[in-house]
C-alpha positions as CSV (number, residue, x, y, z in Angstrom):
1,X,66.9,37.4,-16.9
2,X,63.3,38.8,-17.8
3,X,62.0,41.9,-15.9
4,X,58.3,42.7,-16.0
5,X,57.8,46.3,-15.0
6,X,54.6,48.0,-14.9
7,X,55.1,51.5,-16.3
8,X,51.3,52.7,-15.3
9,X,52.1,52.0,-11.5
10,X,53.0,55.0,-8.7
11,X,55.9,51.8,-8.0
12,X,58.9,53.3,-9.2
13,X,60.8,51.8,-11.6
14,X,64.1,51.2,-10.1
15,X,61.6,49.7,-7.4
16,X,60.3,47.2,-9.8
17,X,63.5,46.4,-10.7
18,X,65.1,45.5,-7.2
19,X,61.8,43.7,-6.4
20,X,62.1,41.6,-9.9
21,X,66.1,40.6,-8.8
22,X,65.0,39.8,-5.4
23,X,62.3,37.5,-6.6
24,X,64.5,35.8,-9.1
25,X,66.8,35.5,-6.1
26,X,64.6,34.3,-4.0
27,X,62.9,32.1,-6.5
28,X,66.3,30.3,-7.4
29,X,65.8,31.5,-10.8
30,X,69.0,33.8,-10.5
31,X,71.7,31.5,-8.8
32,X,74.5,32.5,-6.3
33,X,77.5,33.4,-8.6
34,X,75.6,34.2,-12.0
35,X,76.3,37.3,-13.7
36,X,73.5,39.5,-14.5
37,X,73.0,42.0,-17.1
38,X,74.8,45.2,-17.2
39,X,73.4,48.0,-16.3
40,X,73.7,49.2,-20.1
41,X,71.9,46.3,-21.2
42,X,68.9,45.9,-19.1
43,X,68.4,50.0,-19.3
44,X,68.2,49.0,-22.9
45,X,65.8,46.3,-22.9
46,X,63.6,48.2,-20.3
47,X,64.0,51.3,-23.0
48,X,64.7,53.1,-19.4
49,X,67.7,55.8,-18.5
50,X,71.1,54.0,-17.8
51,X,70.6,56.0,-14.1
52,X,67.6,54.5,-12.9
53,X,69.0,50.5,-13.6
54,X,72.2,52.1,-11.2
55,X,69.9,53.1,-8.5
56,X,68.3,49.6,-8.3
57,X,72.0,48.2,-8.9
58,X,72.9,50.4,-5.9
59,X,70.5,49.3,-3.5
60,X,70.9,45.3,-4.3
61,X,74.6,46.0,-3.8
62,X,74.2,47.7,-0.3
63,X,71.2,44.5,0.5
64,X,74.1,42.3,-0.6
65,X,72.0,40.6,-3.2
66,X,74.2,41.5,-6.0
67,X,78.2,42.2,-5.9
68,X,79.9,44.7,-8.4
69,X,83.3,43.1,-10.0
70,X,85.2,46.2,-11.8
71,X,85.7,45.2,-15.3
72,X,83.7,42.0,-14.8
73,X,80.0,43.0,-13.8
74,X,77.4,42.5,-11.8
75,X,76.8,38.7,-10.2
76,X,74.2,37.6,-7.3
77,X,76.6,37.3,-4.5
78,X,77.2,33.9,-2.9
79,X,75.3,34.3,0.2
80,X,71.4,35.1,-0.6
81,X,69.7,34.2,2.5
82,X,69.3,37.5,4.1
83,X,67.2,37.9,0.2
84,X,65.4,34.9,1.2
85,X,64.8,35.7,5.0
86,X,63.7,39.4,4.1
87,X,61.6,38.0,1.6
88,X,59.5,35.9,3.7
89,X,59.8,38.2,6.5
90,X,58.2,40.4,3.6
91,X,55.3,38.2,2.9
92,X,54.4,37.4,6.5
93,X,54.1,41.1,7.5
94,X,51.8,40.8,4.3
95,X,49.7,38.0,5.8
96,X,49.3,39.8,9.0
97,X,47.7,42.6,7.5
98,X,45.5,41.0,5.8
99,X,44.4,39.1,9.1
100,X,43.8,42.6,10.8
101,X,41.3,43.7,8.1
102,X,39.3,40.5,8.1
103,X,39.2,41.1,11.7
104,X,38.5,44.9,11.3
105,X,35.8,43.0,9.2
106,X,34.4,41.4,12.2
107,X,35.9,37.5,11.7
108,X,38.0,35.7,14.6
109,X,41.1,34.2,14.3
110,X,38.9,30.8,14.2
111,X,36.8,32.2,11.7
112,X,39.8,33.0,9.3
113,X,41.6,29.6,10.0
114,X,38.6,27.9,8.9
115,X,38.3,30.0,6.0
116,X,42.1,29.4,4.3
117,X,42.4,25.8,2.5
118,X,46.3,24.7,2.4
119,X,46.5,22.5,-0.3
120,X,49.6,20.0,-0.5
């Protein structure tokens, strides 16, 4: 599992994290049913506090993207597409933003859908 965190953002880190897992989720990278790394180990390989990997452990748990086993760990749960929905639910509201400010900008909606190429 490799996080990237940014440590010179305002973002913070247990942020980063959740956003990371969700991507990998999302992504298919982390698979329903894999275990991911304690919250020990990735604190250590981020060279973060042990507290900060819980809070992002915390939050996936409750957006049941992960699922705590007591003695066993962490694992993606087996259901991830309320991860996938929010995601692109995510990146739509994204998208429409960016359509306001190129109308704020003075383009129409004609204007902008000649402007984006979708390539196959």
């Amino acid at each position: 599992m490799n996080i990237n965190i940014d440590y010179q953002t305002r973002i913070p880190i247990y942020e980063q994290i959740v956003r990371e897992i969700e991507n990998l989720v999302t992504l298919e990278i982390l698979k329903p049913g894999s275990q991911i790394m304690s919250i020990r180990d990735l604190a250590c390989s981020l060279s973060i506090n042990p507290n900060t990997v819980k809070k992002a452990y915390d939050i996936l748990e409750n957006k049941k993207i992960i699922v705590s086993k007591s003695t066993k760990g962490c694992f993606i749960a087996d259901d991830v597409t309320s991860a996938k929905n929010s995601k692109i639910n995510e990146i739509v509201s994204n998208i429409n933003e960016l359509i306001k400010a190129l109308e704020n900008l003075g383009l129409s909606k004609e204007d902008i859908l000649k402007k984006l190429v979708l390539k196959d």
